[in-house]
C-alpha positions as CSV (number, residue, x, y, z in Angstrom):
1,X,97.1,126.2,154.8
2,X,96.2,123.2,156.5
3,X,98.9,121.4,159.2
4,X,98.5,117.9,160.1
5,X,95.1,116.0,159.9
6,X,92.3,115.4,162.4
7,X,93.5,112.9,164.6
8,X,91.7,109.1,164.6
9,X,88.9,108.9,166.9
10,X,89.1,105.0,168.0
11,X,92.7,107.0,170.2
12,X,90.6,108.7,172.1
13,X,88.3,107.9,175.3
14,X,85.6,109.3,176.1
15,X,86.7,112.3,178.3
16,X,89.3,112.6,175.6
17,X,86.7,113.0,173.0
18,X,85.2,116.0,175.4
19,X,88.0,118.3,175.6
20,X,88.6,117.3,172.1
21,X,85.0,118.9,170.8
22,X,86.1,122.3,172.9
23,X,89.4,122.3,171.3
24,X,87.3,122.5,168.0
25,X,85.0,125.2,169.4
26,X,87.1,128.2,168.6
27,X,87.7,127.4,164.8
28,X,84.4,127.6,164.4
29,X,84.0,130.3,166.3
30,X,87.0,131.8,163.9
31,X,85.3,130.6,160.9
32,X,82.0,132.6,162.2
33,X,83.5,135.5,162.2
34,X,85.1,135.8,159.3
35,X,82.0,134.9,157.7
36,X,80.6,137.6,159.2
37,X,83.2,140.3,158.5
38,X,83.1,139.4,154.8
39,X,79.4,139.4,155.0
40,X,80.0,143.4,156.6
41,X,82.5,144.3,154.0
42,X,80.4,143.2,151.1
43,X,77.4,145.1,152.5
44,X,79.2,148.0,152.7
45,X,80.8,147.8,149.0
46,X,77.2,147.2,147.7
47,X,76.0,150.8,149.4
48,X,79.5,152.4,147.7
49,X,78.2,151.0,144.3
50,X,74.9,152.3,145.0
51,X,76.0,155.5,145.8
52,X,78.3,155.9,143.0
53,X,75.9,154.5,140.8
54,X,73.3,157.7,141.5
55,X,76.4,160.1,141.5
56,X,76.6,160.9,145.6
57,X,80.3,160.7,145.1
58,X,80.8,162.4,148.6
59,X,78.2,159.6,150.2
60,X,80.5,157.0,148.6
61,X,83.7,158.4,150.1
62,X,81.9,158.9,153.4
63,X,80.9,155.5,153.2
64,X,84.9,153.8,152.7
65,X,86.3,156.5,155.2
66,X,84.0,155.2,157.8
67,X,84.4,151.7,157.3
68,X,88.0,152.3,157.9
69,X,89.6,150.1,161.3
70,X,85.9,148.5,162.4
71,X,85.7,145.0,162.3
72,X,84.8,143.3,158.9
73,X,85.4,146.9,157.4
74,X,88.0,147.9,154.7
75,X,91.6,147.7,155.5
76,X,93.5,148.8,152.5
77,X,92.1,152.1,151.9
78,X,94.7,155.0,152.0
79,X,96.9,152.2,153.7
80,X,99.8,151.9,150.7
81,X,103.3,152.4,152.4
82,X,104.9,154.8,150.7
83,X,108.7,155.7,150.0
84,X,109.8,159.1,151.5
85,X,109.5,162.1,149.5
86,X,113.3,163.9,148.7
87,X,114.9,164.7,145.7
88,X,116.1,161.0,143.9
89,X,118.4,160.7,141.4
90,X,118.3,158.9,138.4
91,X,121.0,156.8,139.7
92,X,118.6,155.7,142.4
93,X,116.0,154.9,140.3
94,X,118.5,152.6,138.0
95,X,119.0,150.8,141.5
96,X,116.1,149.8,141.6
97,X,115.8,148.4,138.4
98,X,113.6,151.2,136.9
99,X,114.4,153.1,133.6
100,X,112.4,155.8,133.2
101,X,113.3,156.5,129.2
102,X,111.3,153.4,128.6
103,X,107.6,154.3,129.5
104,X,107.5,158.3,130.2
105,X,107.3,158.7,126.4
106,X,104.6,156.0,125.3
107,X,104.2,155.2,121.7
108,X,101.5,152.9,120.7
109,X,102.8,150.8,118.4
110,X,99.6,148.2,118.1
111,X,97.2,151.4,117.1
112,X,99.8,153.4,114.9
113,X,100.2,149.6,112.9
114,X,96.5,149.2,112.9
115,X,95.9,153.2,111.5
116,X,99.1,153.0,108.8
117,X,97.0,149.8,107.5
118,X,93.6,151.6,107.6
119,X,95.1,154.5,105.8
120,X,97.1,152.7,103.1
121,X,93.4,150.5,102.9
122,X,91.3,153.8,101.9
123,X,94.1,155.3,99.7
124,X,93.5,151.9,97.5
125,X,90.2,151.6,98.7
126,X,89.6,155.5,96.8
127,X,91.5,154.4,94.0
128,X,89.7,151.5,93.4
129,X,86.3,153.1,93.5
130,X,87.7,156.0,91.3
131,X,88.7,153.1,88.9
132,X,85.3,151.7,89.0
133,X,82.7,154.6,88.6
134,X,85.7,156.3,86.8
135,X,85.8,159.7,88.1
136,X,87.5,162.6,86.6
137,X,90.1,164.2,88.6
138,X,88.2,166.5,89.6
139,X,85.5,164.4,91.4
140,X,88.3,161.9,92.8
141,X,89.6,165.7,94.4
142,X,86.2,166.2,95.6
143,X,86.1,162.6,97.1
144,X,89.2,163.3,98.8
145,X,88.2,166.9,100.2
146,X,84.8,165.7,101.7
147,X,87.3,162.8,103.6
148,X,89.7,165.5,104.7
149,X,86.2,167.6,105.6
150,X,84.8,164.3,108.2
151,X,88.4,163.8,109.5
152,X,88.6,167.6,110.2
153,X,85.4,167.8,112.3
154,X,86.2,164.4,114.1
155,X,89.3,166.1,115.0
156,X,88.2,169.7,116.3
157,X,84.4,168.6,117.4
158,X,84.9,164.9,119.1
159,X,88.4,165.7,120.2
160,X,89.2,162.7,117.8
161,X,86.8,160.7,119.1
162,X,85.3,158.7,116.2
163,X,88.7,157.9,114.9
164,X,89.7,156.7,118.6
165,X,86.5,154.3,118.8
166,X,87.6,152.8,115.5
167,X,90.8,151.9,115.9
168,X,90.7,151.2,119.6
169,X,87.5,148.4,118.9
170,X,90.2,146.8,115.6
171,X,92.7,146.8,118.6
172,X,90.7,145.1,120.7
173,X,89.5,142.7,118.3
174,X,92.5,142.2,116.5
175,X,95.4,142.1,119.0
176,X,94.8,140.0,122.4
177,X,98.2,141.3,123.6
178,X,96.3,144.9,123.3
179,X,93.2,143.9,125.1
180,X,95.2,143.0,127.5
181,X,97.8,145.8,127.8
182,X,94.8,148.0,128.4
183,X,93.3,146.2,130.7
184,X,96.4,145.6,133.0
185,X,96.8,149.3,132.4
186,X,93.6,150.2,134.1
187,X,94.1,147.9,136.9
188,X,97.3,149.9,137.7
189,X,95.3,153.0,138.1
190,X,93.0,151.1,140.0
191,X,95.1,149.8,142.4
192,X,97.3,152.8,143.1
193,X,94.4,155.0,143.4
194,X,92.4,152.5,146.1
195,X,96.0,152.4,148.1
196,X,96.7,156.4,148.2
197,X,93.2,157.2,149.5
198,X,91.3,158.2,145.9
199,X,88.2,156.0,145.5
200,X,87.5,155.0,142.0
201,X,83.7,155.4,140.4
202,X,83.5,153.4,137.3
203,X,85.9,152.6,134.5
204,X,85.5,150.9,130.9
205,X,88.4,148.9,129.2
206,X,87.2,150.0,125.8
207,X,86.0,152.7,123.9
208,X,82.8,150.7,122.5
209,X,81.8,150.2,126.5
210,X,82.6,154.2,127.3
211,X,80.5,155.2,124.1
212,X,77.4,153.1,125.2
213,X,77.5,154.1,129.3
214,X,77.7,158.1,128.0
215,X,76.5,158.4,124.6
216,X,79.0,160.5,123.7
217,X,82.9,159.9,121.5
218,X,84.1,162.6,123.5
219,X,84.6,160.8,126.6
220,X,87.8,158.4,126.7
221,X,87.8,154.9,127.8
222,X,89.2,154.9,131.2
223,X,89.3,154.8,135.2
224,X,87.6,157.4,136.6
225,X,87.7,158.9,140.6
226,X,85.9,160.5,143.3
227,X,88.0,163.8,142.5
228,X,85.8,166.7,143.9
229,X,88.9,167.3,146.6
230,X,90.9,168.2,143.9
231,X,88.6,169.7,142.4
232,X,88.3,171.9,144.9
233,X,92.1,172.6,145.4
234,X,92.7,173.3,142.0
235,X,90.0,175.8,142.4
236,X,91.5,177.8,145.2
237,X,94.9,177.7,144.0
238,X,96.0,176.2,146.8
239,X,97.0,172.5,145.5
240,X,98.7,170.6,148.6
241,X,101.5,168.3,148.2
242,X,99.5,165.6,149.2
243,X,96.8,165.9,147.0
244,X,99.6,166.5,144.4
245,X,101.5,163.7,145.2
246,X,98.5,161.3,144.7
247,X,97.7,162.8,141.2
248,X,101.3,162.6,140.5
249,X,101.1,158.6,141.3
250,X,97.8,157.7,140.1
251,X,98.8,159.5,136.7
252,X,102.0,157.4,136.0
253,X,100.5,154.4,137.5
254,X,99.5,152.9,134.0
255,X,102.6,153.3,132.2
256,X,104.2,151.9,135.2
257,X,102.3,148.8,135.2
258,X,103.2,147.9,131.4
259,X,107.1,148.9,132.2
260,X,107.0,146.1,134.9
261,X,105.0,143.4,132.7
262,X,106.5,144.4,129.3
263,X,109.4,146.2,130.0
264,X,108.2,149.2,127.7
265,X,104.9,151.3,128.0
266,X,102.8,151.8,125.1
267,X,99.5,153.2,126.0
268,X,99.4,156.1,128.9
269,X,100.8,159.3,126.5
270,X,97.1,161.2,127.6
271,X,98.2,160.6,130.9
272,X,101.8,162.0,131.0
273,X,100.8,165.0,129.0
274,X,98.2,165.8,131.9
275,X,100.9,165.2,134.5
276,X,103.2,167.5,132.3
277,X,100.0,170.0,132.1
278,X,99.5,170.1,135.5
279,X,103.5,171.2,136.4
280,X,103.3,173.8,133.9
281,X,99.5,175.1,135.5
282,X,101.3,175.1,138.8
283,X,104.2,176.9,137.4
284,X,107.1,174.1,138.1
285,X,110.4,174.8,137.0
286,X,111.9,172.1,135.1
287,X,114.0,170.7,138.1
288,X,111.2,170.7,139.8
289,X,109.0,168.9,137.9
290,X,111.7,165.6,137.3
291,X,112.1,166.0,141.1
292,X,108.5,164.9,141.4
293,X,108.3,162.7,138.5
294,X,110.9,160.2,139.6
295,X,109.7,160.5,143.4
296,X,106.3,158.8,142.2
297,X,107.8,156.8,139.7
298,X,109.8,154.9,142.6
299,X,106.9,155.4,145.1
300,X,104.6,153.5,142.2
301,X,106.8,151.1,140.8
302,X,107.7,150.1,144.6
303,X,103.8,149.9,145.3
304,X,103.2,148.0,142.0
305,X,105.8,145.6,143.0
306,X,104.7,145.3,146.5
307,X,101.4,144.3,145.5
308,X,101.5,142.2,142.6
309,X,99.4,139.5,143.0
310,X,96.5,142.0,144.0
311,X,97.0,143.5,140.9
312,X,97.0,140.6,138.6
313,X,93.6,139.4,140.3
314,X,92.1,142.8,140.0
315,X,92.7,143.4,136.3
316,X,91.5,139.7,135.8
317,X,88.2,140.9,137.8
318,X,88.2,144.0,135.7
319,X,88.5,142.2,132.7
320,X,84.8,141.2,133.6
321,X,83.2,144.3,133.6
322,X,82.2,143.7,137.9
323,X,81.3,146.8,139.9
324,X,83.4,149.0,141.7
325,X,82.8,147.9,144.6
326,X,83.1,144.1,143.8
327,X,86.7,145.2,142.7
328,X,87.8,146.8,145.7
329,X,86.7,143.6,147.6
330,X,89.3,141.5,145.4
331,X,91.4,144.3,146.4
332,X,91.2,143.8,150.4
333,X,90.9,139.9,149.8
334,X,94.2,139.9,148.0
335,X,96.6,141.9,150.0
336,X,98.1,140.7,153.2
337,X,98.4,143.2,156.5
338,X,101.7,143.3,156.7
339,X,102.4,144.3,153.2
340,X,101.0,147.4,154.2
C-alpha cells in the first residue's frame, strides 16, 4: 500500500532536492533486496523440484530444512501455530463452529449420480442390443456374466481402478462444482502438510493426469509426501505423537476444507478409513481414537481458517498443473509473519 504521493519538485531548492534523493536511497535499497530474497527463494524451490523430480526425496527435505531462518529462504515451513493438544469435547468443537457429523463420513454424491446413470445406461444399453441382434436368453446371460467377469477383475486386480478413472474423468467433465471440490480438496492437503513440516512431492487433480504420470489404474489421483520418516516409525513400532499428530491432520485436512467452503464434505472417505486404519494398527481404544480425531479436527479447521487466502491462491495455482515447488512459493508469498 502506497501513502501519500511524491511531493512536487518546483517546492524544493536545491539543497532540498539533495537530502531529498537520500531519503529515496533506502527504498531502493529495500526494493533490492527483496528482489534478491525472491530471487534466493525461487532458486532454492527450483533445486527441491529437481530433486523430487529424480526421487532424492531426502535431498529435497534437506534442501527446505536448510533454507529455514536465512535471508530470502522459506519462512512457512513447519511454522503453522497450532492449538494445544488435550482431550476436547464435542461441545468445544460446536464453539467453534465445527460439526464434525458433517464431513467424517463423506458420501460423494456427484460420482454415486453419475455411476446410478451409467448403470441404468448399460442395463438399457444391454437390452437394447439384445433387442437388436436378438439374443436368446441364454446369450443375453452370457452377455451379462462376461460384464460381471470385467467388473470383478477391475475390482480385485486394479483395486477398482478402471471404474474410478471413468467416472472420476465424467465428473470432471460433467460437473464444474466437482472439478472444483477436488481441487480445493488437494490444496487442503497441501497447505496443512507444507505448515506441519511434511513436504509434498507431486500431486494430480484427476485420475486421467495420475494414469498418464504412472502408467498404472492402481494408483489414485492425489497429493503425495516426502513420508520416509514415517515410514520409518511405522517400521519400528515406535510411532511418535508428533509424527502422529501430523498424519492425523494432513489426513482430515481435505474433508475439512470442503466442510468450511460447502458446509458438507463429499470426497475424502479413502482418507478417513486410513486415519481409522491407522488407530486400529496402533491399537487405539475407541476413546482414544475421538480424542485425537477432534484435537486435529480443531487444530485443522483453526489452520484452514487462519490461512485462507493462502489456500484459495494455492488451489487456484494447483488448478494449473505448476510444480511443487512453484506452489510452495505461492505458499510463502501469501501468508503473512504474524499469522504464524
Amino acid at each position: 500500500m502506497r501513502l501519500g504521493g511524491p511531493p512536487c519538485c518546483c517546492c524544493f531548492t536545491q539543497p532540498q532536492l539533495a537530502a531529498a534523493s537520500r531519503l529515496r536511497l533506502p527504498p531502493a535499497r529495500a526494493a533490492n533486496t527483496t528482489s534478491e530474497s525472491a530471487s534466493r527463494l525461487r532458486a532454492v524451490l527450483e533445486k527441491v523440484d529437481d530433486e523430487l523430480r529424480k526421487g532424492n526425496d531426502e535431498a529435497a527435505l534437506s534442501l527446505v530444512r536448510g533454507s529455514l531462518g536465512l535471508a530470502g529462504g522459506l519462512r512457512c515451513f513447519g511454522a503453522g501455530r497450532q492449538v494445544p493438544q488435550r482431550l476436547y469435547k464435542l461441545d468445544e468443537l460446536k464453539l467453534n463452529g465445527i460439526d464434525t457429523s458433517s464431513f467424517l463420513s463423506p458420501e460423494d454424491r456427484t460420482l454415486g449420480s453419475i455411476e446410478r446413470n451409467l448403470q441404468i445406461a448399460a442395463l438399457l444399453g444391454g437390452l437394447s442390443v439384445s433387442a437388436a441382434f436378438e439374443l436368446s436368453q441364454l446369450q443375453a446371460l452370457f452377455l451379462f456374466v462376461g460384464l460381471l467377469f470385467v467388473w470383478s477383475v477391475d475390482l480385485i486386480y486394479l483395486n477398482g481402478g478402471a471404474r474410478n478413472l471413468v467416472l472420476d474423468t465424467l465428473g470432471h467433465s460433467l460437473s464444474q462444482k466437482y472439478h472444483n471440490r477436488v481441487i480445493e480438496h488437494e490444496a487442503g492437503h497441501f497447505l496443512i502438510a507444507y505448515l506441519l513440516g511434511v513436504l509434498p512431492k507431486e500431486y494430480t487433480i484427476t485420475s486421467l493426469d495420475t494414469l498418464k504420470k504412472k502408467g498404472s489404474l492402481n494408483v489414485q489421483a492425489g497429493t503425495a509426501f516426502v513420508d520416509f520418516e514415517f515410514v520409518e516409525e511405522i517400521n519400528s513400532g515406535k510411532l511418535s505423537a508428533k509424527m502422529l499428530n501430523k498424519f492425523s491432520c494432513i489426513a482430515l485436512a481435505g474433508v475439512a476444507t470442503e466442510y468450511l467452503l460447502y458446509g458438507y464434505a463429499e470426497g475424502g472417505l479413502a482418507d478417513v478409513n486410513k486415519l481409522d486404519g491407522l488407530f486400529k494398527s496402533l491399537g487405539f481404544t475407541q476413546n482414544k481414537a475421538d480424542s485425537q480425531v477432534r484435537w486435529a479436527v480443531l487444530n485443522t479447521i483453526l489452520l484452514l481458517r487462519r490461512h485462507e487466502n493462502a489456500r484459495s491462491k494455492l488451489a487456484e495455482a494447483m488448478s494449473s498443473g505448476i510444480s511443487v515447488g512453484s506452489c510452495i512459493q505461492v505458499i510463502e508469498e501469501s501468508i503473512n509473519t504474524e499469522d504464524l
